[in-house]
N, C-alpha and C positions, 0 to 999 in steps of 0.2 A: 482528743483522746490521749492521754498517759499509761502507757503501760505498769509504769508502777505504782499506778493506784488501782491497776486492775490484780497487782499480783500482790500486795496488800490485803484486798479483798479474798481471793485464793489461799493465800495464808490462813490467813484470819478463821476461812471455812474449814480448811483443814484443822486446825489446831484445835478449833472449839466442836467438830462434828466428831472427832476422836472419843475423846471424852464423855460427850453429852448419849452416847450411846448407852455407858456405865450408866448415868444418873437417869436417863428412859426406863430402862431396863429395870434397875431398885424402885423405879418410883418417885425419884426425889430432882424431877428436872427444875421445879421450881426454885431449887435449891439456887440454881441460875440466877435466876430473879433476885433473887436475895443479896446474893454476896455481890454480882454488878453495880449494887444499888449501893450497896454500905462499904465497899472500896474506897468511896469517896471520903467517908470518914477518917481513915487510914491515911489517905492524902493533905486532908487539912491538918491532922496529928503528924504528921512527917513536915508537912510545911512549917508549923510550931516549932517543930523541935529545930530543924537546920533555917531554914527564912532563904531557902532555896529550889524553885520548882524544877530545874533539872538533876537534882539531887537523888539520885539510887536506894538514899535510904526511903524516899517516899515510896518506889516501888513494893521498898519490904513490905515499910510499914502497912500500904495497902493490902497485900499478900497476908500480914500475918491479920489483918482485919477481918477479911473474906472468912480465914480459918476459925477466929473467933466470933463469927455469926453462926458459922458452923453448930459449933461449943455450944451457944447461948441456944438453937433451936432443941440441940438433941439434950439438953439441959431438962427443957421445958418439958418435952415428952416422955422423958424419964418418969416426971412425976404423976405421968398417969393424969394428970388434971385436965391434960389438951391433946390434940392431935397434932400430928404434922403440919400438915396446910397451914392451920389456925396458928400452929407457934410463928412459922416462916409468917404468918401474913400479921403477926405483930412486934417481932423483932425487926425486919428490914426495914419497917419503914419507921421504927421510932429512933435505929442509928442515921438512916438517910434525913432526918428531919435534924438531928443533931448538927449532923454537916452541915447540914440548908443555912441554919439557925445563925451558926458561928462563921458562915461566909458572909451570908449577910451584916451582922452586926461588927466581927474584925477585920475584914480583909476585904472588904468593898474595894480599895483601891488594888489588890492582887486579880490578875487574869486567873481563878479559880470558878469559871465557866460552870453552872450547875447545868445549863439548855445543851451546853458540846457534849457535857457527862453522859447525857439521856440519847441527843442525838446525834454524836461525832461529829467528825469536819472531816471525812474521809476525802472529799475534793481537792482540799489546802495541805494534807498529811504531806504533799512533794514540795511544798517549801522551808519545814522542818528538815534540812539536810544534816546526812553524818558527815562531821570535818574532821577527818585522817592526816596529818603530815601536813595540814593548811589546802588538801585536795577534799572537793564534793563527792562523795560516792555514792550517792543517794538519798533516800528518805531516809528518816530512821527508822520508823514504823513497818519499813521493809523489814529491817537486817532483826529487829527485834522481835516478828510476827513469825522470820523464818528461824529464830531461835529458839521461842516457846513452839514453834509445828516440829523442829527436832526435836527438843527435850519431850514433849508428851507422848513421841515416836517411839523413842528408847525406851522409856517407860515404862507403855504397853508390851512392846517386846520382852523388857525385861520380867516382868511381872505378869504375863499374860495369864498363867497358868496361876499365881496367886487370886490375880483382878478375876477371873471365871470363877474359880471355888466359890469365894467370898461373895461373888455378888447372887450365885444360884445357891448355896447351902456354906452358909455361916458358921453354922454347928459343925460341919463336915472340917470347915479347916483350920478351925479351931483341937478338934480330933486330931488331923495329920500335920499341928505343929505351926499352921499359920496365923500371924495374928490377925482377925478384923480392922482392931482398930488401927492397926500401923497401914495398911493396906486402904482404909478410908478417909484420913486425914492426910497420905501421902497423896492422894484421888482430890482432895479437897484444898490441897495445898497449889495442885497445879490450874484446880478450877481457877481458885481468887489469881494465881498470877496470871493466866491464859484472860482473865474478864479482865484483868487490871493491865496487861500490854494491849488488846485490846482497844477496849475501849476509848481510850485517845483518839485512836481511829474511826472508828465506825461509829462506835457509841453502847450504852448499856442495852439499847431497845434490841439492835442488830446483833451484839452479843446471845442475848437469849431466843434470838431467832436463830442463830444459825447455830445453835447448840442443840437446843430441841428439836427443830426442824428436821432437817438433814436426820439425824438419826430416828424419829416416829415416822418418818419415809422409807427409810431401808425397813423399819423390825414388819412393816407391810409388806415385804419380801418374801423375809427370808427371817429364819430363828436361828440359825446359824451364825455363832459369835461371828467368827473372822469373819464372815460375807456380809454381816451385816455391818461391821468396821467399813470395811472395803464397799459398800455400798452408801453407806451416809459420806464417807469422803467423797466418791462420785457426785452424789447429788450436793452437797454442800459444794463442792466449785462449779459446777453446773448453774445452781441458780446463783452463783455469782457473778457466774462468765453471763448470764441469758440478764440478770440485774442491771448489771453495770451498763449494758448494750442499752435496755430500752432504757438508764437512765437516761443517756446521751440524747437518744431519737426522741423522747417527751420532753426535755428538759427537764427531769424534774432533780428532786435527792434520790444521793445514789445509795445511801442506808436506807431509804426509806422502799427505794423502788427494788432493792435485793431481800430486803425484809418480805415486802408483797410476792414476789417472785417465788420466798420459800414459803410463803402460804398456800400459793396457787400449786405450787407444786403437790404440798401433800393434800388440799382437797380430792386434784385430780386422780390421785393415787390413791387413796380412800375411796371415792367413787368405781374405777373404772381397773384399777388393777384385776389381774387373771388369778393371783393366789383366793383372794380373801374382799375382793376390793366390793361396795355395796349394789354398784351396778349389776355385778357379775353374778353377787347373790340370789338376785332378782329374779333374773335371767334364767340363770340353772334352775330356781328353785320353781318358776313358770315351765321348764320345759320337762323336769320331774315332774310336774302334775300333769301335763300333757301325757305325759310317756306313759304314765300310772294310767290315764282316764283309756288310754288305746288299751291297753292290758287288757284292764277291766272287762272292756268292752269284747278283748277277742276267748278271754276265759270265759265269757257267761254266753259268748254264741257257741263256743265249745262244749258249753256246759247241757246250752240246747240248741243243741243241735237239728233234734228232729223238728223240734214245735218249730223251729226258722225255717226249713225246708218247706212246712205248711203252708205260712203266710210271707205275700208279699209285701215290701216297704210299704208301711201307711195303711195296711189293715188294722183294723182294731185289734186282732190276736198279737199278733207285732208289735204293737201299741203296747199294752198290757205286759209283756214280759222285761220293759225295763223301765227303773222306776222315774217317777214323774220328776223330778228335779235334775236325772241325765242328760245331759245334751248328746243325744244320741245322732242326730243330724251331723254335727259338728265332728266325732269323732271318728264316722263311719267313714266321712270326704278325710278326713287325715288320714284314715286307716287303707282306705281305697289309693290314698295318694301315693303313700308307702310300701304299695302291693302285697298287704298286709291280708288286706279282703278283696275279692271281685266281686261284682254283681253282673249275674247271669239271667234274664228272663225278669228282674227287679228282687229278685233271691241272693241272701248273703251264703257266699261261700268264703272258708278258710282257704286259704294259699297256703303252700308248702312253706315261704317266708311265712306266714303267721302261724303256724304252727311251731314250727322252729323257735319263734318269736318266746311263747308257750313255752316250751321246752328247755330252752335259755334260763326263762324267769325261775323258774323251779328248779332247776340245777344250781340258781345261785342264789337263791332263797333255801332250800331245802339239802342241798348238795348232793 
């Protein structure tokens, strides 16, 4: 166990569950997907140009990469000709193939890893150490992960009130003076850096899990911008801290076992949550028809009253006044169960509870 590849991870979730709440929210979390992928390209064009992988300018040049997949998506959609998804799902991968293309065939002999791209070395990130003054002070990937988790901080803070407008009503802040496009490309500026410090780490896959994830977990919450920030950063270290743990106890990778972690997470949260989650729907919407069919059953013995007084359970008169596809068995034991009804002599009688019952319903159906 290393603690700084556990706070690596932490970072990592932080900085990219920030963000990925914006691009949930618009729509365009695939956009993720995207620009992780063709970073790489920006990398091999940064290694051309200086013939140095620790070289700062490869960061730009990947960063300004990311932006310009951007560009080339909403390019495409402009002209009406394509959608979204479809442009994203044929620009990313014909820059990612370019990269492929030209590792392969120039740089065979360059450590320019296409498998670490996809799926990090988040285990070996503590032997890449920062040397200060000729002193270790840690990973890099630390101090770099806890850099872009401030910068996308400030950010938010700073522009929180622009990043809301713009993402709920476009037109609106265009009206009071905001620009869109400065506001989506500064959004997109810190995605490609946030997938390009990154991903050294973890990798592209892990990248676009814990961007999507973590935040399609909170907006099952809660609708409420800030909570839902403040709730995808919860769950985004969450299933880092619970990833990293069982990567240890299986042995297995630890991208791949925090990846799986923020899947299982928002199944279970899509199934079983109390807002909105599908179990619950189930649930309620079974004990709605239960409550409805008790209703039913106590307004039509309301309704007759006398003709029940007449006959008892399982005459054919009794029989007859309700209709053949009711399960009247079934709701009279719930309705007796609830002391909704008694049975006196094998005669339904209303209880003061079911009348009330009655009297509820129509007060807030009818007011």
């Amino acid at each position: 166990m290393d603690a700084s590849i556990l706070l690596i991870a932490i970072l990592t979730a932080i900085s990219t569950s920030l963000l990925g709440v914006f691009l949930v929210i618009r729509k365009i979390s695939m956009m993720t997907d995207a620009i992780s992928h063709t970073v790489l390209l920006g990398i091999v064009f940064g290694f051309m140009l200086v013939g140095n992988l620790n070289s700062p300018i490869l960061i730009l040049m990947a960063t300004l990469m990311g932006v310009f997949t951007t560009y080339l998506i909403e390019l495409l959609v402009k002209s009406k000709k394509t959608t979204e998804d479809a442009a994203t799902g044929v620009v990313f991968p014909l820059l990612f193939s370019i990269a492929v293309i030209i590792i392969s065939l120039g740089f065979r002999s360059v450590h320019l890893d296409v498998d670490a791209v996809l799926l990090g070395n988040l285990e070996f990130a503590i032997f890449d150490q920062l040397v200060v003054f000729g002193y270790n002070i840690g990973p890099k990937s630390l101090y770099i992960m806890a850099f872009v988790a401030l910068l996308n901080l400030v950010f938010i803070i700073v522009f929180y009130k622009e990043l809301k407008i713009v993402n709920f009503d476009a037109a609106l802040a265009t009206v009071v003076g905001i620009s869109p496009i400065f506001i989506h490309y500064a959004l997109m500026f810190l995605v490609s850096l946030t997938s390009v410090a990154a991903f050294n780490a973890v990798g592209s896959i892990l990248v676009i899990a814990m961007t999507v994830g973590p935040a399609a977990t909170a907006l099952l919450f809660t609708k409420d911008l800030k909570k839902t920030l403040l709730m995808a950063v919860i769950v985004g270290v969450a299933n880092s801290i619970v990833g990293y743990f069982a990567a240890l106890y299986f042995d297995v990778v630890i991208s791949g076992s925090i990846a799986t972690v923020t899947l299982i997470t928002f199944l279970l949260t899509l199934l079983l949550n109390k807002r909105n989650g599908i179990i619950y729907k189930l649930v309620k919407r079974s004990r709605q028809k239960r409550d409805y069919s008790i209703l039913t059953l106590l307004v039509h013995i309301e309704n007759h009253e006398a003709e029940i007084s007449k006959y008892q359970i399982g005459d054919i008169g009794f029989e007859k006044m309700f209709e053949s596809n009711f399960n009247k068995e079934k709701y009279i034991k719930l309705a007796v169960a609830e002391n909704y009804l008694k049975i006196t002599n094998n005669y339904l009688i209303l209880t003061d509870k079911g009348k009330e019952k009655i009297t509820e319903n129509l007060r807030e159906n009818f007011g």
